[in-house]
N, C-alpha and C positions, 0 to 999 in steps of 0.2 A: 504493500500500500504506500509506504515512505517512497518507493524506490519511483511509482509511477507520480507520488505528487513531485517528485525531484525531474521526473520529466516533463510533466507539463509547465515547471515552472520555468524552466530549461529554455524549452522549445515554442510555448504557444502562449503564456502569460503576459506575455509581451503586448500580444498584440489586441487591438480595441475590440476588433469583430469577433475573439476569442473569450474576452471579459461578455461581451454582450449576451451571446449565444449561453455562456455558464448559466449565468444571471437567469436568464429567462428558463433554461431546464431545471436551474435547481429551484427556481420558484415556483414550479410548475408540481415538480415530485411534492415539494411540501405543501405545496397549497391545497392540495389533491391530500394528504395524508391529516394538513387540520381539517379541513373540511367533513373527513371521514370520522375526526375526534369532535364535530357540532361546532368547529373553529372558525371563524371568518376564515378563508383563504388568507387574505391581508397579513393577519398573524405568520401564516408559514411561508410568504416573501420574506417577510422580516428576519425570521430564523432561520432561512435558505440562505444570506446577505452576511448576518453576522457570520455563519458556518464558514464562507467562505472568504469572507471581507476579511480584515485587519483584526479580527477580535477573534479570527477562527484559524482556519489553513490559511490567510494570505498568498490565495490564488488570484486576487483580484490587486493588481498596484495603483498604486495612488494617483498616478499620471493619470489611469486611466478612470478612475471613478470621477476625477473635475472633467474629463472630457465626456462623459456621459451625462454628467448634471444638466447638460446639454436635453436628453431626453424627458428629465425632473422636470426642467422648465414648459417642453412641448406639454407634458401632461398635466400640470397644474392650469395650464393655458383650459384644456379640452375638458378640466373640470368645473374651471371658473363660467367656462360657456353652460354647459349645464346646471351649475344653480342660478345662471341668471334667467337660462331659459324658464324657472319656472315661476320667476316672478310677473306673471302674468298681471295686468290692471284691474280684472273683476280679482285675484286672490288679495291684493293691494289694498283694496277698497275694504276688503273681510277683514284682513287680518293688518294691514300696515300698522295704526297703532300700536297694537298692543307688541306685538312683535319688538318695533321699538323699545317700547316698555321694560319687556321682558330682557333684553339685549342689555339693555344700561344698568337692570338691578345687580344680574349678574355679573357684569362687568365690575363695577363697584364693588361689589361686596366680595368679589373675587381679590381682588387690585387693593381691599382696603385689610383683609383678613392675611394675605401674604406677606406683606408692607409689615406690618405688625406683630405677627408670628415669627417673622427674621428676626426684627427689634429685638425683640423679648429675648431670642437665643444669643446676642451680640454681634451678631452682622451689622457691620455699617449704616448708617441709615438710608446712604447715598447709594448701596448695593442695595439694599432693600426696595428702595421706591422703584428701582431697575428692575428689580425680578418681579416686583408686584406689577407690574406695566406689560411684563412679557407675559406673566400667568395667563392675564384676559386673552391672550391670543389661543383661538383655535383652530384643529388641521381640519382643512375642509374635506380633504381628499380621501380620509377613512370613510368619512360621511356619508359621500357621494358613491364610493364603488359600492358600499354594503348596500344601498337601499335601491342602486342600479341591478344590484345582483338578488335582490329578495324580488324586484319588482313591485316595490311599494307605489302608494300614493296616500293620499288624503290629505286631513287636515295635520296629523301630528308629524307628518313628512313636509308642509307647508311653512309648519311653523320652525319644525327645522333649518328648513334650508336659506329660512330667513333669517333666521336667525344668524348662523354660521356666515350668509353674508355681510349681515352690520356688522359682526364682532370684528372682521378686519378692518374694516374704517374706521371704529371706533378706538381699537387698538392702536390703530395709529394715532390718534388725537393723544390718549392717555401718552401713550409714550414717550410723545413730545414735551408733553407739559413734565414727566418725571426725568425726564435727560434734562430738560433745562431746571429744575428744581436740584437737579442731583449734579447737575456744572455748577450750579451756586455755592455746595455743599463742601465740592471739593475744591475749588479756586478760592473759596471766602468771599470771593462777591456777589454784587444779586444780580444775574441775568432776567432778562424779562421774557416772563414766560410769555406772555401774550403774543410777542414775534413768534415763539415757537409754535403757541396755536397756528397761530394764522401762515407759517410753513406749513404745517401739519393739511391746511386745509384747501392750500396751493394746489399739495403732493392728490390730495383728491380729487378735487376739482380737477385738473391736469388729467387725470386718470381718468376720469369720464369723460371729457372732451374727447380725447384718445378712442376711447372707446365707443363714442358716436358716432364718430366717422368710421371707424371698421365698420359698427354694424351698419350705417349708412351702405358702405360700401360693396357689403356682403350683398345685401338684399337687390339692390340695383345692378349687379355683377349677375345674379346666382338666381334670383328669386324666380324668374321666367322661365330657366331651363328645366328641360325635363330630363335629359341626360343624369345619373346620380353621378357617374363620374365626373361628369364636367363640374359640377353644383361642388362636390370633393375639392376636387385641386384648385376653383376658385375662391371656395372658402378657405381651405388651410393655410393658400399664397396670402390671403389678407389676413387671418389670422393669426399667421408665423411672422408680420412685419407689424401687426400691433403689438403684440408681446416684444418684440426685440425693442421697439420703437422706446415702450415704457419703461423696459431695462436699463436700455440706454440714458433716458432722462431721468436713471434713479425712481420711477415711479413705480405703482403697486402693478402687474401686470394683472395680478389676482382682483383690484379693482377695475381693471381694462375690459377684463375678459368676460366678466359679471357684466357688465354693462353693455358690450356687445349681445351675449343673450337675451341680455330683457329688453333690448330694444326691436332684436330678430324677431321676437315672440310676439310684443305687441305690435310693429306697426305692419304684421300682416300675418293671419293664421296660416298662411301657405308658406310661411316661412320654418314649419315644423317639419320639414322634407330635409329642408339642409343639418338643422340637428340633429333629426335621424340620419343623416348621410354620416355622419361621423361616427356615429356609436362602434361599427365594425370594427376600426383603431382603436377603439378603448380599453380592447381586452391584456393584449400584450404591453401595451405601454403602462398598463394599471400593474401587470407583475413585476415589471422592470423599475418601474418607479419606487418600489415597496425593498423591493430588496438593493436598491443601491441604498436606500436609505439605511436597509441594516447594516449591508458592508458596510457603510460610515462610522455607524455607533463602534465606541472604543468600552470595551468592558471593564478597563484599568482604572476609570475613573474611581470602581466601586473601593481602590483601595486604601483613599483619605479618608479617615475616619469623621474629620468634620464637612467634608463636603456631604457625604451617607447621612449625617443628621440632618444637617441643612437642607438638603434634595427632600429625604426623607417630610421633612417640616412642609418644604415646598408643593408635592407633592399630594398631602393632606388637604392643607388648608387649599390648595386650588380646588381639586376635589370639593371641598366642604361649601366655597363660595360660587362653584358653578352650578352643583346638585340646589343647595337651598336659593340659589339666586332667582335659577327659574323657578325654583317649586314656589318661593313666598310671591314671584312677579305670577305666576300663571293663578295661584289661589287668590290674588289680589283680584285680577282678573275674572274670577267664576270658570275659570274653562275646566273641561270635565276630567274626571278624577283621573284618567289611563292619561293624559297627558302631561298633568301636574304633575303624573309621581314618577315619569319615567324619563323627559325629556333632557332631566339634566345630567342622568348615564350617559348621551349620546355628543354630549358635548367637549368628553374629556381627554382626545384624542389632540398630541401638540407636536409640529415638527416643524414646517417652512417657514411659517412665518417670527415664532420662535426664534430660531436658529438664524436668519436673519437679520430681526434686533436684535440680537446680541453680538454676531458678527459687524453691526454696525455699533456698538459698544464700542467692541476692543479694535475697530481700524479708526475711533475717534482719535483727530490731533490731540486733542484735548488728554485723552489717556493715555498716546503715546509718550507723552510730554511731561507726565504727571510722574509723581516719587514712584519708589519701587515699591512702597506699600499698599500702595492704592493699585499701583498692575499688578501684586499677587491678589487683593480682592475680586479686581475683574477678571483675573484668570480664574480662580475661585468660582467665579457669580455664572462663567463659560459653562463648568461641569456642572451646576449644578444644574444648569440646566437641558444638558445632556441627558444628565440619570433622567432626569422628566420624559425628556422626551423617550428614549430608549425603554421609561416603565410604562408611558400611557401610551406608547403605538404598540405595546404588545397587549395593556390590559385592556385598551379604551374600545378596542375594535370588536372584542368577546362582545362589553358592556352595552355598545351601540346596538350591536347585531340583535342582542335579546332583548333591548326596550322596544326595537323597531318590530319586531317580532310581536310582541303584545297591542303592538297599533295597527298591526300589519291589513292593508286593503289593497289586494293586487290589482296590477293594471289591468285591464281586461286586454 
């Protein structure tokens, strides 16, 4: 067995189209083997990833997993299109309030319960308000494959996917406002938050605009053809230069791409041809997405003992402000009992956008610049959020799979 991983590392390791092809068989075997254990697939990408990624056999080099992220990106794109698609203007009209609602208590009481729970164990206060900023973010993409792959609908998939959308914009706002609380913290002087909102609200705004024009684009290109292939490669070409476009200007593509769908959706129901035109793409880029994310995860983190508390801490109390955040915003609300008590299981799935702010942390001038005590906090504040991610894309996606289960209304 040694002798064969010494040749493939030899001879084929090297090469990209060799990492790709692993990637996708061994997420395949395992996804096929959770599955068979009542596992989200998702689950056995991520454990297929680790097996072989950096945390495992180290079949997978590192060259090549940042040239793959390349793929991460195309598929976060092709999920951002589908929760926008289902923000439809008659479900808007239903549910937009409260969704909102529900969206901010959460957010808050996530953001003010992590903040504070760090405090109390002697985290920084300026690492603290960071990681409570990143907690409120969550992964869409667990969300999206599992209830594409159950075939759900209704109203608690509704309020879902609404959800899942505002959190990223909203995330972004919070974040801003705790970088610049937390640049005041560390420099001793007062920066003004309000410039940071109002970046914060640029970087949105910007991202919609963006996203108008694709979907403008799409529809006017696509909308008439009846060819599906054709309807294919004109929507992917405009949809692979909106995502780079947003990349490129630093913006959320994951708010680009939302917006793109809900605009396909509303300003014309025959524009449900071109979303279905893609679905067939989403099967393999949804395995390859899942387990480059595990290859990424480093399991050595587990070996600081105060990072394992603090993850540990962080991990809870996220948990604790996302479950009660929608349960006390959706009982505020009256909505009915299978939503109130399940919806905040499906929301505890965390990785790109996480991993993101926080990558925008530590390439801050600001920290590059700063003493060496404050760069081992933020290297610190990196793992800790790691372990998060590494615990909730293996636990979050079980938890999803069986709240979504108990609401479950299949498409016909």
């Amino acid at each position: 067995m040694i002798h064969i991983l010494q040749i493939i590392e030899n001879y084929f390791a090297h090469h990209l189209i060799f990492s790709a092809g692993l990637l996708l068989i061994m997420g395949y075997i395992f996804g096929e083997l959770a599955e068979k254990l009542k596992l989200p697939a998702i689950t056995g990408y991520i454990l297929a990833g680790i097996l072989v990624g950096s945390s495992g056999l180290q079949m997978i080099r590192r060259e090549n997993l940042e040239i793959l992220n390349i793929l991460s990106e195309i598929t976060l794109s092709f999920i951002a299109v589908i929760i926008g698609g289902e923000f439809s203007v008659v479900k808007l009209r239903i549910y937009g309030s409260k969704i909102i609602i529900i969206t901010l208590i959460q957010m808050f009481l996530t953001f003010g319960l992590v903040s504070a729970g760090l405090m109390l164990l002697g985290i920084a206060p300026y690492v603290s308000f960071l990681l409570g900023a990143i907690s409120a973010a969550t992964a869409p993409a667990a969300t999206v494959v599992i209830v594409e792959k159950l075939k759900a609908r209704g109203e608690f998939v509704d309020y879902l996917y609404g959800i899942v959308a505002l959190d990223d914009a909203g995330t972004v706002i919070l974040f801003s406002v705790a970088f610049a609380l937390s640049a005041s913290l560390i420099s001793g002087t007062v920066t003004h938050i309000s410039s940071s909102v109002l970046h914060a609200f640029k970087e949105i705004f910007s991202s919609l605009f963006i996203g108008i024009i694709g979907g403008l684009l799409i529809h006017l290109a696509a909308a008439r053809k009846r060819n599906i292939n054709e309807i294919k490669i004109i929507s992917l070409g405009i949809l692979f230069m909106t995502t780079s476009i947003a990349i490129s200007l630093k913006l959320s593509p994951l708010i680009t791409n939302m917006t793109v769908g809900m605009l396909l959706i509303n300003i014309s129901k025959k524009n449900i041809k071109i979303l279905t035109s893609l679905e067939p793409l989403t099967a393999p880029l949804y395995a390859i997405f899942f387990a480059i994310a595990g290859a990424e995860l480093r399991i050595e983190i587990f070996r600081d003992t105060s990072v394992i508390l603090a993850g540990v801490t962080y991990i809870f109390l996220r948990a604790l402000g996302k479950y009660f955040g929608v349960y006390s915003g959706a009982r505020l609300l009256k909505l009915k009992p299978s939503v109130r008590n399940y919806l905040g299981l499906s929301l505890l799935p965390q990785a790109g956008v996480a991993i993101g702010l926080v990558l925008f942390v530590q390439g801050s001038p600001m920290i590059s610049q700063a003493a060496a005590g404050i760069q081992v906090e933020i290297s610190k504040m990196i793992n800790i959020v790691l372990m998060s991610v590494f615990f909730n894309e293996l636990i979050g996606p079980p938890l999803a799979k069986f709240a979504i289960l108990k609401n479950l209304k299949r498409r016909g």
